[in-house]
N, C-alpha and C positions, 0 to 999 in steps of 0.2 A: 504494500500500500504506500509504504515511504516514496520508495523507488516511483515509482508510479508519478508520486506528487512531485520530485525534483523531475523527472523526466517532462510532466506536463509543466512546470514552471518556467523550466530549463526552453521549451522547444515553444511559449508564449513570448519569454524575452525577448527571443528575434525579433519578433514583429511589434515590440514597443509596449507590451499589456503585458502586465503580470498580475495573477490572478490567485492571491493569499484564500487560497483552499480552507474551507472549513472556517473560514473568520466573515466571507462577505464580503471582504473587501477588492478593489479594483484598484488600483495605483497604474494611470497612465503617463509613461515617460515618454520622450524623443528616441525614434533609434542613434545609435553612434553614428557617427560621419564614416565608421570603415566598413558601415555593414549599406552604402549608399553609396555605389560605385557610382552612379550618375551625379551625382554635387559633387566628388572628386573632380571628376572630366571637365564641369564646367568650370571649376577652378583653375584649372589646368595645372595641378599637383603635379611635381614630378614630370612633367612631360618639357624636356628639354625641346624636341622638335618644334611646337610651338612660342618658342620664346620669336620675337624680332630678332634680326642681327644682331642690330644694338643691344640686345638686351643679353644676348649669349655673347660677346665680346665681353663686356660687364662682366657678365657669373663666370667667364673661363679667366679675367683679372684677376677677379677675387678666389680664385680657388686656387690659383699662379700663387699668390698672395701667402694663402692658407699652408699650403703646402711645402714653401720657401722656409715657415718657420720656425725654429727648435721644436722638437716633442715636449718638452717642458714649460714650454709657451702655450703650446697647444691644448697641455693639459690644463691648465691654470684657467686659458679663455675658457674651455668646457667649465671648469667648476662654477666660474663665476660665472656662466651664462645658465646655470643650472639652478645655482645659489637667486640669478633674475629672477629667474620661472616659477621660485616656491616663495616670492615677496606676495603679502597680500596687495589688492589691487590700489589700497589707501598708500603703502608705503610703494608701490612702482609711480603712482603718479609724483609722491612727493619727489622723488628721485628723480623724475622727469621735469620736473620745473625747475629744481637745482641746476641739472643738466641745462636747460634753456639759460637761465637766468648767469650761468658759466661763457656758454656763448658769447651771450649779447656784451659780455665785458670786453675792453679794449686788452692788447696783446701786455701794453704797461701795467694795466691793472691785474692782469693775472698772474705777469712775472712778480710784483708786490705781494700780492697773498703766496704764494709759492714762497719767496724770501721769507716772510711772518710764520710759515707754518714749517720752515726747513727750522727757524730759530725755535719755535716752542717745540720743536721733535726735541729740538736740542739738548733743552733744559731737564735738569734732572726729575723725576717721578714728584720727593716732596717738592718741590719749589711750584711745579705744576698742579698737585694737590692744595697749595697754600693759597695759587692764584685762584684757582675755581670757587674754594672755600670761600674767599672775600668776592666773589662774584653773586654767589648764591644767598648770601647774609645783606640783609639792609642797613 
């Protein structure tokens, strides 16, 4: 009978319905994107053929790019693009305006904060402890 109920639960989820046997209940979800070949293709996932020229000179730069660089670089970019993908969506936006608002600063202004934050890397743990202390206090 078990059998049975995972087998019919199991062979509902395809199709987006699952169906809590014995309780009455219906819980309707979205199928996944990998069980819907056709919104793949209109995306055009994966399909290198379709890019424009322009756009596959681009992806063959950047994979020229990719590939040029140490294995230890390449791991680092994976982690940190991994470490992206598990940010919640409150803390990618904030990261994303930072990001902007890094931009839009002139090249002097950035070389200035880079000097201010090479000096407080500088400074030893207490002295950096002391400064935040009287930061935080009124």
């Amino acid at each position: 009978m078990v059998e049975n109920v995972h087998r019919t639960v199991r062979c509902l989820s395809r199709w987006g319905v699952v169906t809590a046997l014995g309780l009455g209940i219906v819980i309707c979800f979205s199928t996944p994107a990998w069980a819907q070949p056709k919104r793949r293709q209109e995306k055009n996932w994966g399909s290198y053929q379709s890019l424009s020229p322009e756009e596959k000179a681009r992806f063959n730069k950047r994979l020229r790019r990719w590939k040029a660089l140490p294995p230890e670089k390449q791991r680092d970019l994976r982690r940190r693009m991994k470490q992206w993908e598990e940010l919640p969506p409150e803390e990618r936006t904030l990261y994303e305006q930072r990001f902007h608002q890094w931009q839009k600063l002139s090249p002097e202004e950035r070389q200035m904060i880079r000097e201010k934050l090479k000096k407080w890397n500088g400074l030893p743990p207490q002295d950096r402890e002391e400064i935040l202390r009287r930061f935080r206090t009124p």
